[in-house]
Backbone as a ProteinNet text record, in pm:
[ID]
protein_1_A
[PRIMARY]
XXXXXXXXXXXXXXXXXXXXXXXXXXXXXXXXXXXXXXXXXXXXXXXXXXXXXXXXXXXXXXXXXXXXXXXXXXXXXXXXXXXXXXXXXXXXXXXX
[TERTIARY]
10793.1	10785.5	10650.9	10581.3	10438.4	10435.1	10346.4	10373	10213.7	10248.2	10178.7	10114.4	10036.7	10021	10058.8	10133.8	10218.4	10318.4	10445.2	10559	10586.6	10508	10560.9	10440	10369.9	10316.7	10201.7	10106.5	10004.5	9922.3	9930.5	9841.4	9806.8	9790.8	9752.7	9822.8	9801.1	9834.5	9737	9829.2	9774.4	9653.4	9555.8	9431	9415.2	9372.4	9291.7	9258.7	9291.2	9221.2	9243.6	9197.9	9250.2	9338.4	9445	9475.8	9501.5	9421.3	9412	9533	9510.3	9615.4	9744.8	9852.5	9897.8	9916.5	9819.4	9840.4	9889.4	9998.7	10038.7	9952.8	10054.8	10054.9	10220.6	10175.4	10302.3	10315.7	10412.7	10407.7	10545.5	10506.5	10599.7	10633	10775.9	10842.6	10799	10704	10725.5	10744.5	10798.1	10853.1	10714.9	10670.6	10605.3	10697.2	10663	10656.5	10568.4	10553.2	10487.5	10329.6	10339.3	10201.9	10145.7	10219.3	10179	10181.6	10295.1	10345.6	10450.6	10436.9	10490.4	10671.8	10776.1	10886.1	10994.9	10927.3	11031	11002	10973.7	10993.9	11151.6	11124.1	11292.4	11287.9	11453.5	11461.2	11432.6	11357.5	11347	11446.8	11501.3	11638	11576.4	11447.8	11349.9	11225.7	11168.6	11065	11012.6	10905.5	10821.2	10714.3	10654.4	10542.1	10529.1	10407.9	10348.5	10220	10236.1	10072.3	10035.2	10118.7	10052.9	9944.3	9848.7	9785	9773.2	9710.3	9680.6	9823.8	9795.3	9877.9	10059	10010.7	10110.6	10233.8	10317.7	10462.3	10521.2	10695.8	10789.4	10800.8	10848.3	10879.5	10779.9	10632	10558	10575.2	10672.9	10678	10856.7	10841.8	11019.7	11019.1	11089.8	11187.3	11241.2	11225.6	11323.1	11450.3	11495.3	11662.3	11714.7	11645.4	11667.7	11587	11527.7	11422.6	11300.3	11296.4	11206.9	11027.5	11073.6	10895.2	10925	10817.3	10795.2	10736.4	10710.5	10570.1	10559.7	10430.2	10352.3	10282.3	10292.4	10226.3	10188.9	10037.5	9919.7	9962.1	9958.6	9988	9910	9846.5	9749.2	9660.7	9551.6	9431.4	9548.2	9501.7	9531.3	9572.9	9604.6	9649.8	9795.1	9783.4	9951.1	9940.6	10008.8	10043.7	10151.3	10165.7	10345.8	10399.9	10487.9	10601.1	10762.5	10739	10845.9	10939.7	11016.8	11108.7	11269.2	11254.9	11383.5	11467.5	11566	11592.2	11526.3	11504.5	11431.2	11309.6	11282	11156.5	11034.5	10968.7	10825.9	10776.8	10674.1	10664.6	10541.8	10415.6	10244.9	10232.2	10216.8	10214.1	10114.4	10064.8	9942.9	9835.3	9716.2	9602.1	9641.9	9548.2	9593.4	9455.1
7990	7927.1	7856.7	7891.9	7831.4	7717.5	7626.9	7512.4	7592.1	7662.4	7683.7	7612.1	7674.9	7642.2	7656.7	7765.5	7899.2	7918.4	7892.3	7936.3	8067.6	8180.3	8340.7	8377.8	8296	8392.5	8411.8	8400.2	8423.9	8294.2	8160.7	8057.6	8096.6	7956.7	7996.5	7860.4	7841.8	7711.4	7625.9	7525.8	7373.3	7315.8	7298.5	7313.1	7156.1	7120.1	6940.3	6949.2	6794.5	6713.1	6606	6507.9	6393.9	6351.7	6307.1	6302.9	6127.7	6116	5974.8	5902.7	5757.4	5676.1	5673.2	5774.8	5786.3	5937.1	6020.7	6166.6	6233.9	6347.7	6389.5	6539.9	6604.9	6777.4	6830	6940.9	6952.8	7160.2	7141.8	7235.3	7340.4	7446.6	7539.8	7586.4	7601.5	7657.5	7823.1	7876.5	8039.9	8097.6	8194.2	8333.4	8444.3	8484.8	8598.2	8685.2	8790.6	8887.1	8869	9000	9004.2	9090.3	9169.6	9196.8	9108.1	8965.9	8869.9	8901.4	8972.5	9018.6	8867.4	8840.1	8778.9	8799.7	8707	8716	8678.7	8556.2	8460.8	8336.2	8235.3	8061.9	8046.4	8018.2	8036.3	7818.6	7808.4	7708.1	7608.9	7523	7488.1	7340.1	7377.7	7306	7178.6	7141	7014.6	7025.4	6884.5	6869.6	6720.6	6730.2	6612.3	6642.8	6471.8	6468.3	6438	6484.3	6476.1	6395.7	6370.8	6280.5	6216.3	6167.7	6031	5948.8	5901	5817.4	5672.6	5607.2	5497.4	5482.9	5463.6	5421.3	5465.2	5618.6	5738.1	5702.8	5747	5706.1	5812.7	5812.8	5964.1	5962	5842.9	5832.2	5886.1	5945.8	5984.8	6131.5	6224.8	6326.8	6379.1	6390.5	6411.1	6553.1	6613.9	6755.8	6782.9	6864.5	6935.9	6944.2	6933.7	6923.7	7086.2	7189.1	7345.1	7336.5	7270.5	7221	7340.2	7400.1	7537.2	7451.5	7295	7242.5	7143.9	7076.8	6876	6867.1	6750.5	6676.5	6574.9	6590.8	6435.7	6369.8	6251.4	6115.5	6044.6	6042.3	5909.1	5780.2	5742.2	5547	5500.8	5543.7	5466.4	5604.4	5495.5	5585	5633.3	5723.9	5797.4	5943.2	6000.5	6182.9	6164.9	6324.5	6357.9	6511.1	6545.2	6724.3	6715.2	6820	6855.3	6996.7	6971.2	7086.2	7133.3	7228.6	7275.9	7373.6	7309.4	7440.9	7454.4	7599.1	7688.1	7721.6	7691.5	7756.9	7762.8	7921.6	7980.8	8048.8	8012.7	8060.1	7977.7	8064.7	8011.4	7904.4	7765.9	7704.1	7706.9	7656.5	7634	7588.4	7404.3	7338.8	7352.5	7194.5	7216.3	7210.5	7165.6	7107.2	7001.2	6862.2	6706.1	6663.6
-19869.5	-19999.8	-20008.2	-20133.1	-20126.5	-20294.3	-20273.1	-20339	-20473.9	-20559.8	-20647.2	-20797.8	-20877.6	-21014.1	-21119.9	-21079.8	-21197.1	-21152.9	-21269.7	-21209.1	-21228.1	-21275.9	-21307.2	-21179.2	-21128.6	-20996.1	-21013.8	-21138.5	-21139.1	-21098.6	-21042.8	-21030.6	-20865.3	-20828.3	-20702.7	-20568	-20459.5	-20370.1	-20431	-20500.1	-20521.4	-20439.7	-20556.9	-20449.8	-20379.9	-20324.3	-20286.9	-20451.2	-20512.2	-20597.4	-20648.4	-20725.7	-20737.6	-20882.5	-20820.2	-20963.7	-21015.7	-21116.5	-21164.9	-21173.3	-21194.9	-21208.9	-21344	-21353.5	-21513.6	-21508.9	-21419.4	-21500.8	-21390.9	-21431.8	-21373.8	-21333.1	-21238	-21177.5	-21156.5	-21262.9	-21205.7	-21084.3	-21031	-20954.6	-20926.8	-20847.5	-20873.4	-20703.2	-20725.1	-20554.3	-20597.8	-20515.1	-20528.8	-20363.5	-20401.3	-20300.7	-20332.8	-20223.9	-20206.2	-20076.1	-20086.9	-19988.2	-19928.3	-19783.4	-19672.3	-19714	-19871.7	-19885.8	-19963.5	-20036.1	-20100.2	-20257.5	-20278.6	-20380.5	-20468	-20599.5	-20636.5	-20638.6	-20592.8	-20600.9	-20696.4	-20695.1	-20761.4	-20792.7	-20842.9	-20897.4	-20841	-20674.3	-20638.5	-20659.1	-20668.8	-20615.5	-20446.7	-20462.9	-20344.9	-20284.7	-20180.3	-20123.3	-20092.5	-20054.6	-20106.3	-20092.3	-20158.7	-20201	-20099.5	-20068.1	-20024.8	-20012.6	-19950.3	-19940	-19818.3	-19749.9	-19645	-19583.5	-19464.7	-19469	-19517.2	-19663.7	-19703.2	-19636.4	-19681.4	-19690.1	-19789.6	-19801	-19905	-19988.5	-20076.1	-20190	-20262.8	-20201.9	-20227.2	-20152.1	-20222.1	-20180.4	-20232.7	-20137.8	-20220.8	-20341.4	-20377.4	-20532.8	-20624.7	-20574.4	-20731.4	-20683.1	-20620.9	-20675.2	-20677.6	-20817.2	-20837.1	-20907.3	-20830.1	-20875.3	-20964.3	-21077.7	-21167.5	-21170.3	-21234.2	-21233.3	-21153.8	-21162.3	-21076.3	-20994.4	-20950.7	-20810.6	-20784.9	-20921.4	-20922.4	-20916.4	-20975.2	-20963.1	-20977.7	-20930.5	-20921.6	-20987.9	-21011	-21093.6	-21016.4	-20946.6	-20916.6	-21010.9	-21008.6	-21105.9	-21002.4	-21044.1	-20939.5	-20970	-20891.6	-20901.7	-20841.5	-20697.4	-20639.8	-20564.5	-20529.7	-20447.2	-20276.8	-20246.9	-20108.1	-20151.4	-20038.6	-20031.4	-19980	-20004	-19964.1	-19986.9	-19928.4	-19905.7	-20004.8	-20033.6	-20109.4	-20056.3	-20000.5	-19947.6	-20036	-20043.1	-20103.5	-19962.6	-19948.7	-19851.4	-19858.5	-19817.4	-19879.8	-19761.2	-19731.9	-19562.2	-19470.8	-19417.2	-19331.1	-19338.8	-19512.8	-19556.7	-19507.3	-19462.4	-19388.3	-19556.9	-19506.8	-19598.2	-19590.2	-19733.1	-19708.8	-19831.7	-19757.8	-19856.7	-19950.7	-20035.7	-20102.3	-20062.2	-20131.7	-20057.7	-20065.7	-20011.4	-19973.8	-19998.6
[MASK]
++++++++++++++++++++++++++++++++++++++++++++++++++++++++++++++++++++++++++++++++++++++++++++++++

């Protein structure tokens, strides 16, 4: 499960960037195959954040009610990864 831009498959892994104090990103759980073929906007069984640094906390990224995408909202300066994972599906988060 890869933490994308597009939920029909055409975006790409959430790149590194900053997102200001107020504005959000929002993001998508996708399924590829093994030739990197688009699958699915599957649901993902959860969502976090990783590596935090500075400011960032769990609470600025909350899940969709079908857990198909989050939205992070900046509150403070620092990084964080975002992981989406599904079972046994291999996971690759965002950039941070």
């Amino acid at each position: 499960m890869r933490v994308e831009t597009a939920a029909d498959g055409s975006g790409t892994i959430v790149p590194l960037q900053s997102v200001s104090s107020g504005s959000t990103i929002t993001v998508y759980a996708i399924t590829r195959d093994v030739s990197d073929n688009f699958v699915a906007n599957g649901a993902a069984t959860a969502w976090s954040l990783q590596s935090k640094t500075g400011g960032v906390v769990d609470g600025d990224l909350v899940a969709s009610g079908d857990s198909k995408s989050a939205v992070f909202t900046g509150h403070a300066n620092g990084t964080a990864a975002i992981y989406a994972t599904s079972g046994a599906l291999a996971t690759t988060n965002s950039g941070r």
